[in-house]
C-alpha positions as CSV (number, residue, x, y, z in Angstrom):
1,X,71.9,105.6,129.1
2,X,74.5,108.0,127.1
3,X,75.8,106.5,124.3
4,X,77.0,109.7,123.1
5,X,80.7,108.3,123.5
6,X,79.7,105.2,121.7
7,X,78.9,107.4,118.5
8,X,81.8,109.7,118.8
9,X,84.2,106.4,118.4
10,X,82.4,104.9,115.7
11,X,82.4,108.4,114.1
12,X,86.0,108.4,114.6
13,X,86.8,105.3,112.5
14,X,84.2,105.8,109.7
15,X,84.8,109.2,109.2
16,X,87.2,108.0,106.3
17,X,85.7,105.0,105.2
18,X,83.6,104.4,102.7
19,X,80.7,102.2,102.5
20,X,83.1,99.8,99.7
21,X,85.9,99.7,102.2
22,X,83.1,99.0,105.1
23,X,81.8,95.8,103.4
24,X,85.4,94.5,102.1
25,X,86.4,94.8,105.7
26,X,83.3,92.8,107.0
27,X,84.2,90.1,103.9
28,X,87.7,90.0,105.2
29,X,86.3,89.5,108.9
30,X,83.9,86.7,107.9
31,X,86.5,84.4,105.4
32,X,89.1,84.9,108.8
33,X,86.7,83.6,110.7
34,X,86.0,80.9,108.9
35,X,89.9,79.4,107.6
36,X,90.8,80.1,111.4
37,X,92.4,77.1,112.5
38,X,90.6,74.8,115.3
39,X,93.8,75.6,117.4
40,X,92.9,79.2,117.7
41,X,89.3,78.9,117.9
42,X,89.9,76.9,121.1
43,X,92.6,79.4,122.4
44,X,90.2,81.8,122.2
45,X,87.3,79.6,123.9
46,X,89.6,79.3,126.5
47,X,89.5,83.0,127.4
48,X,85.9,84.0,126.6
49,X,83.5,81.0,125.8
50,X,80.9,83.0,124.7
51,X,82.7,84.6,121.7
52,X,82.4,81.4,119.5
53,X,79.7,79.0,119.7
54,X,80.5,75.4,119.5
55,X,81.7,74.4,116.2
């Protein structure tokens, strides 16, 4: 299988970004993550159930 556009598209939005602004951004991901209320976990269980495991 190609994943050639796979890597042109990841290429496209690290070609900027530095390895400090990479792992700020996966910080930022995690702490959303986790202070995201019940009410919007659920909403999004309701569309995809296999984004968020049971919590």
């Amino acid at each position: 299988m190609n994943n050639s556009w796979w890597q042109e598209l990841m290429r496209f939005f690290l070609q900027g970004m530095t390895l400090k602004q990479l792992i700020h951004m996966l910080i930022i991901l995690i702490v959303l993550i986790i202070v995201m209320p019940v009410s919007v976990k659920e909403w999004i269980n309701l569309h995809n159930p296999e984004i968020l495991p049971h919590y």
